[in-house]
mmCIF file of the C-alpha atoms, coordinates in Angstrom:
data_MODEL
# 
_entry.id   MODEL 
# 
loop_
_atom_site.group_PDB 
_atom_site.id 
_atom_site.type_symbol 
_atom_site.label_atom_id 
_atom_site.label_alt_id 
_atom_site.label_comp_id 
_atom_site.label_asym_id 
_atom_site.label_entity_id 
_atom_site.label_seq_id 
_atom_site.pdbx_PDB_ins_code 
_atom_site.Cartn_x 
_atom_site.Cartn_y 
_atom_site.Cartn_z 
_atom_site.occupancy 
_atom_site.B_iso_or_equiv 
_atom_site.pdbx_formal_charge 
_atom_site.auth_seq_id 
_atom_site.auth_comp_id 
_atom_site.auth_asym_id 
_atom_site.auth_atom_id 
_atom_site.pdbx_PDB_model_num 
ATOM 1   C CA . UNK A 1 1   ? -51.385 -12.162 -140.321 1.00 0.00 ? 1   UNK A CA 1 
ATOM 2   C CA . UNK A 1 2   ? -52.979 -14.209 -137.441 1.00 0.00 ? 2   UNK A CA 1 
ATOM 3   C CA . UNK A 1 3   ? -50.031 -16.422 -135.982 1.00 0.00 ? 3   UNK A CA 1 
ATOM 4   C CA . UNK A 1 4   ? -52.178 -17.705 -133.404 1.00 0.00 ? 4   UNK A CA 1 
ATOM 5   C CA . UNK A 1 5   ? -54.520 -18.929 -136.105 1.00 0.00 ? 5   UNK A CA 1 
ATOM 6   C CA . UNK A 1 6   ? -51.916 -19.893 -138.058 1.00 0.00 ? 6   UNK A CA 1 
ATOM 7   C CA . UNK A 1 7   ? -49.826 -22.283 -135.442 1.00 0.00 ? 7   UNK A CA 1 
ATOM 8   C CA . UNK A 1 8   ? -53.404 -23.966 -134.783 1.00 0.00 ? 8   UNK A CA 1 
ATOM 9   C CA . UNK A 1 9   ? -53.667 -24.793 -137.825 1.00 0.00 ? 9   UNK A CA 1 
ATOM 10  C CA . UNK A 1 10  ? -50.492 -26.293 -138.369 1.00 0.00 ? 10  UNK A CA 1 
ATOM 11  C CA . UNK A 1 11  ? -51.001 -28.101 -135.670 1.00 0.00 ? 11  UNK A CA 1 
ATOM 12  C CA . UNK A 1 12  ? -53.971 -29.480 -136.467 1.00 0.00 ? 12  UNK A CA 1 
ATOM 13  C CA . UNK A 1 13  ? -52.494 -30.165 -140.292 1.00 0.00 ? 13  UNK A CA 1 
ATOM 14  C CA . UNK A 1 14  ? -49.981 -31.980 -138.035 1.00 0.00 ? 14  UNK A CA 1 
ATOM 15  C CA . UNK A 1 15  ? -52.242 -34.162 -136.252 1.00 0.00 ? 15  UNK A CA 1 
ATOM 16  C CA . UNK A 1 16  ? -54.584 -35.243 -138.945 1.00 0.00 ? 16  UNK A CA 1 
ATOM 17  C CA . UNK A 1 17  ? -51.300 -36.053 -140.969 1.00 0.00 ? 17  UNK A CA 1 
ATOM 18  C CA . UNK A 1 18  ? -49.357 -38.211 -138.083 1.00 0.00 ? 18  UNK A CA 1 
ATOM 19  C CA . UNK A 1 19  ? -53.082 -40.004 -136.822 1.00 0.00 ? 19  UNK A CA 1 
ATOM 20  C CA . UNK A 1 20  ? -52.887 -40.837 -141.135 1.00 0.00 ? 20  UNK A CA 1 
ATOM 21  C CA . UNK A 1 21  ? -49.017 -41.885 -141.039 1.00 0.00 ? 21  UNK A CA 1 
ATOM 22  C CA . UNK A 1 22  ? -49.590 -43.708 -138.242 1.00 0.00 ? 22  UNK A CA 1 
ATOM 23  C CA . UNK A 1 23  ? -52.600 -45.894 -139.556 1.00 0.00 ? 23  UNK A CA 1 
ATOM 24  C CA . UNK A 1 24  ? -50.417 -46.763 -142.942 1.00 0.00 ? 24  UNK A CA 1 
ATOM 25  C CA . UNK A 1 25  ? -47.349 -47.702 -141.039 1.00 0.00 ? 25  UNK A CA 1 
ATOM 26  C CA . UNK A 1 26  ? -49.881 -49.865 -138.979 1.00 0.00 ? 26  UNK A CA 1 
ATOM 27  C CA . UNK A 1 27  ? -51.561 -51.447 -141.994 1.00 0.00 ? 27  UNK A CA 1 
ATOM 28  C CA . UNK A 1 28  ? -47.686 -52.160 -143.634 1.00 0.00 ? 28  UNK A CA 1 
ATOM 29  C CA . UNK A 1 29  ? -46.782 -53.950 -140.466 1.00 0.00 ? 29  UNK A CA 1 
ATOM 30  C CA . UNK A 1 30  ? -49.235 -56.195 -140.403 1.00 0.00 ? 30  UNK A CA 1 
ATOM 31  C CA . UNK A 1 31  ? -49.221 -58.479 -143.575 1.00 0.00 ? 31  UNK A CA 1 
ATOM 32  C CA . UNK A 1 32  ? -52.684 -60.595 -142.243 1.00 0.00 ? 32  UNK A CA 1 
ATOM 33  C CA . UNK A 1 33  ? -54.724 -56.983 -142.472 1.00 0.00 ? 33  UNK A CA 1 
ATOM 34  C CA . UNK A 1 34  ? -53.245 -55.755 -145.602 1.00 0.00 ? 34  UNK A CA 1 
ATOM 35  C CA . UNK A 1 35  ? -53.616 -58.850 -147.678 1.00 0.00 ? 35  UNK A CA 1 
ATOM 36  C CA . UNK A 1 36  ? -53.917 -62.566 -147.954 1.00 0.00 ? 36  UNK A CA 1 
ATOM 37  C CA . UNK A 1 37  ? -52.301 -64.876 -145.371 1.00 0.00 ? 37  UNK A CA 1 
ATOM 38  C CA . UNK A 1 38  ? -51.330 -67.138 -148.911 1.00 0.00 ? 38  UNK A CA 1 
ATOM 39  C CA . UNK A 1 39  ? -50.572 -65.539 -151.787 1.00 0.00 ? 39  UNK A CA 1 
ATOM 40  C CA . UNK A 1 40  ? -50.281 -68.849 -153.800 1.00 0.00 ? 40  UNK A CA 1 
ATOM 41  C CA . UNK A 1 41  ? -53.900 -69.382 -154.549 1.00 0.00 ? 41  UNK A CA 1 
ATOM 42  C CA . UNK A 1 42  ? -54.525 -65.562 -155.980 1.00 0.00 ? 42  UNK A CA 1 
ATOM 43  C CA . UNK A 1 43  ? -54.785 -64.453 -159.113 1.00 0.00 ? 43  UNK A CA 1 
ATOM 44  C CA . UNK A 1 44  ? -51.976 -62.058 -160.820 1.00 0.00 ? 44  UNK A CA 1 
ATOM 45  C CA . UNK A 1 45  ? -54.793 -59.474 -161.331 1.00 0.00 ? 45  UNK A CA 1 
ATOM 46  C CA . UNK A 1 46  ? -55.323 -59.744 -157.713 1.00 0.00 ? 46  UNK A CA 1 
ATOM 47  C CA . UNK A 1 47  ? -51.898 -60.032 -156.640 1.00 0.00 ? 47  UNK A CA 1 
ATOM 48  C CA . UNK A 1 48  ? -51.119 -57.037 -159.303 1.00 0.00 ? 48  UNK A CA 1 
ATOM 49  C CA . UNK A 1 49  ? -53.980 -55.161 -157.508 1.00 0.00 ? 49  UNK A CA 1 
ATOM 50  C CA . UNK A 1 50  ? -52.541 -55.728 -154.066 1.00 0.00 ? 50  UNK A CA 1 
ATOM 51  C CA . UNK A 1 51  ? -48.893 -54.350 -155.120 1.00 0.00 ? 51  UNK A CA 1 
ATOM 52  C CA . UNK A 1 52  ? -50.468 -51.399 -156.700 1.00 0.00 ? 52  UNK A CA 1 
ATOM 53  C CA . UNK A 1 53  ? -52.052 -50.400 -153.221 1.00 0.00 ? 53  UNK A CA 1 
ATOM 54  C CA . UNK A 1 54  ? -49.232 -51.061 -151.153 1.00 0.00 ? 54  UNK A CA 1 
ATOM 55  C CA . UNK A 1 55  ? -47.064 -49.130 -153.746 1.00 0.00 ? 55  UNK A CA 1 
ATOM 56  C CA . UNK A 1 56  ? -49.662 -46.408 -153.561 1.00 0.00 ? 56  UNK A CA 1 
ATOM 57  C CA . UNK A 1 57  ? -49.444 -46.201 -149.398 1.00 0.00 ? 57  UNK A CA 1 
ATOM 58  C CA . UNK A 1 58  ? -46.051 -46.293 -149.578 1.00 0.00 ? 58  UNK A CA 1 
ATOM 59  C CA . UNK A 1 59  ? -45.948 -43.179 -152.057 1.00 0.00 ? 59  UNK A CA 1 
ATOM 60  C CA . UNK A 1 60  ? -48.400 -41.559 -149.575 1.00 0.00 ? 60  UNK A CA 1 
ATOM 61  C CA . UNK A 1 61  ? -46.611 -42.621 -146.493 1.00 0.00 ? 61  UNK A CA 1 
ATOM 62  C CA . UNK A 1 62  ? -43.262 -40.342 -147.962 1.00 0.00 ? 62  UNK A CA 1 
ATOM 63  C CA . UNK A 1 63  ? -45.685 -37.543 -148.918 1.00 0.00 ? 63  UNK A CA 1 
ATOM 64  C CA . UNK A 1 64  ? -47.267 -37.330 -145.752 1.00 0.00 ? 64  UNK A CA 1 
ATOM 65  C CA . UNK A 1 65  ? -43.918 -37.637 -144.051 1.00 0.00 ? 65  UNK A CA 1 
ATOM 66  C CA . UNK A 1 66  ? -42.241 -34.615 -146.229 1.00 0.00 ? 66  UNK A CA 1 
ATOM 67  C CA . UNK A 1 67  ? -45.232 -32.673 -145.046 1.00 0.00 ? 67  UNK A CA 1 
ATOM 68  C CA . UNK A 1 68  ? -44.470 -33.815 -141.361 1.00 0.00 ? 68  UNK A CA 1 
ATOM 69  C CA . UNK A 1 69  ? -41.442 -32.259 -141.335 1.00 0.00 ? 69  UNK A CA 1 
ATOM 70  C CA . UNK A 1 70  ? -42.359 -29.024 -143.354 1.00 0.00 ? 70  UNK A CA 1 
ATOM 71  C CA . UNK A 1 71  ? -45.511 -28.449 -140.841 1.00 0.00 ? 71  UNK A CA 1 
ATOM 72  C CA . UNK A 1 72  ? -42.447 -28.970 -137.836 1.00 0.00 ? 72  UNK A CA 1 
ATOM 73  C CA . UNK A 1 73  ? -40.753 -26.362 -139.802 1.00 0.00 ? 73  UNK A CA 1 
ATOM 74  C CA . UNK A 1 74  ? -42.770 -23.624 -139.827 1.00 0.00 ? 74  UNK A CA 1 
ATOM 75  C CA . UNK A 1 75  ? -43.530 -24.081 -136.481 1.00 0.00 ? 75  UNK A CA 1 
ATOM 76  C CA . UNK A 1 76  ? -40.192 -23.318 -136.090 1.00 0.00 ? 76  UNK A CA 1 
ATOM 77  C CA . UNK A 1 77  ? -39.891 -20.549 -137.952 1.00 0.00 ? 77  UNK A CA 1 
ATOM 78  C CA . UNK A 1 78  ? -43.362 -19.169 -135.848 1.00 0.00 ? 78  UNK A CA 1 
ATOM 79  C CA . UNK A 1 79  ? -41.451 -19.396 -133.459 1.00 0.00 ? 79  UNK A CA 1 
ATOM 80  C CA . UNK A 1 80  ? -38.146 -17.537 -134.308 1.00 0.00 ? 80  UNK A CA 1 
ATOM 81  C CA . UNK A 1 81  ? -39.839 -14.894 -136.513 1.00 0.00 ? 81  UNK A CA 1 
ATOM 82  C CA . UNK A 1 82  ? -38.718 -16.093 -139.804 1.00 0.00 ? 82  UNK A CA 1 
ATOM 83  C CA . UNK A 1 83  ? -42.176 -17.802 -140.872 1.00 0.00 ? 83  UNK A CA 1 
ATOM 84  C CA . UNK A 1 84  ? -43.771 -16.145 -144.228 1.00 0.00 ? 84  UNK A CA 1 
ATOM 85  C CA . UNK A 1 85  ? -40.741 -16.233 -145.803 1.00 0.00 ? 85  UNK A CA 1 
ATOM 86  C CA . UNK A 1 86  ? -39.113 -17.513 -149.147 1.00 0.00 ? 86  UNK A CA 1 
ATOM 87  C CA . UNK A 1 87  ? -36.328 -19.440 -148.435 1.00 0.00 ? 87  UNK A CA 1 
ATOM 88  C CA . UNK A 1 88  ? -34.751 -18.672 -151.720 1.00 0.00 ? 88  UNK A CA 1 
ATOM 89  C CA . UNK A 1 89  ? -35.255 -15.192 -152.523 1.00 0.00 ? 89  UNK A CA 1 
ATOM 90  C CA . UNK A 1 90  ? -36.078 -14.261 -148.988 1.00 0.00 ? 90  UNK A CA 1 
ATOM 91  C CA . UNK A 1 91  ? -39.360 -12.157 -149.835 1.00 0.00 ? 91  UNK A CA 1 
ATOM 92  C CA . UNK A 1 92  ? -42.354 -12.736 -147.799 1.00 0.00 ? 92  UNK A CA 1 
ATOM 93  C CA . UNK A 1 93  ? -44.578 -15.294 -149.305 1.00 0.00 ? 93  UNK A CA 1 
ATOM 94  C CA . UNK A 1 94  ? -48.143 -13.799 -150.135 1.00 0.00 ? 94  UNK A CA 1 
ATOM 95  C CA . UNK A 1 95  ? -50.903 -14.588 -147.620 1.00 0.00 ? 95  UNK A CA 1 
ATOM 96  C CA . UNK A 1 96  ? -53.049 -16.191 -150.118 1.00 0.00 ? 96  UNK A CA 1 
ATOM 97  C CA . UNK A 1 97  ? -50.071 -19.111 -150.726 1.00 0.00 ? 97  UNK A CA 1 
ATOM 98  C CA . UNK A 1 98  ? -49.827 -19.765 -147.352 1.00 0.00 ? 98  UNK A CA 1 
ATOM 99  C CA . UNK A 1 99  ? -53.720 -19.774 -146.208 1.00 0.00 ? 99  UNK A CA 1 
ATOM 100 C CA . UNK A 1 100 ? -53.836 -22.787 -148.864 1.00 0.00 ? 100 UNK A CA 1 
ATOM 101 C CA . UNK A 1 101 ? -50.676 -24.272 -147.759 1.00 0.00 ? 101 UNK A CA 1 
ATOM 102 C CA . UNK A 1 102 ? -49.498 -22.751 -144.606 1.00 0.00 ? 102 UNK A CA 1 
ATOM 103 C CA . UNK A 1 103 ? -46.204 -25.000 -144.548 1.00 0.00 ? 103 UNK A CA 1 
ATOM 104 C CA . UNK A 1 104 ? -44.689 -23.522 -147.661 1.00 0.00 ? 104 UNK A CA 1 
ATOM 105 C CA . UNK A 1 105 ? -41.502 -22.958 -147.672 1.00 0.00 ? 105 UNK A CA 1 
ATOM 106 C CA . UNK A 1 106 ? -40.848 -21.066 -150.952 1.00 0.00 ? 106 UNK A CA 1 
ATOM 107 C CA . UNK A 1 107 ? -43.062 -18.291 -152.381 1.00 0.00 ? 107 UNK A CA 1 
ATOM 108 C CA . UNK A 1 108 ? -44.922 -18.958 -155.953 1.00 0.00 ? 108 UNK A CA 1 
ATOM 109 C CA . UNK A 1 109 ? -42.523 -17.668 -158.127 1.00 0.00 ? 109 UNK A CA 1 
ATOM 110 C CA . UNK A 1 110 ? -39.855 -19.830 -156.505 1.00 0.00 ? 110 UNK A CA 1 
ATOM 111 C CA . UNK A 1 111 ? -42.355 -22.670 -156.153 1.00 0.00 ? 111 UNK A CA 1 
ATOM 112 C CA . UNK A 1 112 ? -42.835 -23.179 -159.725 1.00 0.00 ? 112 UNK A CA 1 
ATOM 113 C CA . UNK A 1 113 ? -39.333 -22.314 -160.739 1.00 0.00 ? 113 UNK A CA 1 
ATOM 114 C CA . UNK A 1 114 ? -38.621 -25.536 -158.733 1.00 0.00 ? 114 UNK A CA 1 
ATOM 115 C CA . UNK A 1 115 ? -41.211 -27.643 -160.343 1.00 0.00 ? 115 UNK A CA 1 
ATOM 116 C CA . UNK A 1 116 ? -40.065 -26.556 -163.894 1.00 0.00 ? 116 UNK A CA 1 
ATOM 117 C CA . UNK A 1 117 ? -36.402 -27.707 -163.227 1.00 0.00 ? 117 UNK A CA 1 
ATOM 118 C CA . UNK A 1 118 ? -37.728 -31.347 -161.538 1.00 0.00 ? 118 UNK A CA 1 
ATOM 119 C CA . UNK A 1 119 ? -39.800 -31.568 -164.826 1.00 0.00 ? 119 UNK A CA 1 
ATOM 120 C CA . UNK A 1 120 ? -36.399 -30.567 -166.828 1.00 0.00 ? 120 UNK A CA 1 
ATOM 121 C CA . UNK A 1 121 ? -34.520 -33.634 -165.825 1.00 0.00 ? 121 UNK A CA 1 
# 
């Protein structure tokens, strides 16, 4: 495995998410640019509308942010020579997993063993 190539892209995965973050947070703080100065002459479909695309930033704000901190993991792990591998079973994960997702943390088996016990509750 390529390292090099590897840490550039998680670096670049990095910035493209944080320049993304970074233009949602702006958009939340300022009420004028994400909606209506009044809200009192809308319509509930457009009022509906506007809470459905705030909600939906929001839910993509904490995505992005999770990723944040995975993609400053594995740079970490590059780093001290644990990157590749499963943090529960502690076999490598396989090359093709991480050239789709080079910030994962678990390998596939793991990764959907997760997924089926969030789906469980």
């Amino acid at each position: 495995m390529d390292f090099e190539a590897v840490r550039r892209r998680l670096l670049d995965e990095r910035a493209q998410r944080q320049a993304l973050a970074e233009r949602l947070r702006r958009e939340e703080a300022d009420p004028v640019e994400a909606s209506e100065l009044s809200k009192v002459d809308q319509h509930q479909a457009e009022l509906g509308t506007e809470t459905f695309e705030r909600e939906r930033d929001l839910t993509a704000l904490a995505i992005i942010t999770d990723e944040l901190a995975d993609i400053e993991l594995a740079l970490r792990k590059l780093d001290d020579g644990s990157y590749g591998i499963c943090e529960e079973c502690g076999k490598p994960i396989g090359e093709e997993r991480l050239a789709a997702k080079p910030w994962a943390r678990l390998c596939i088996v793991d990764q959907a063993r997760a997924e089926q016990a969030v789906r469980r509750r």
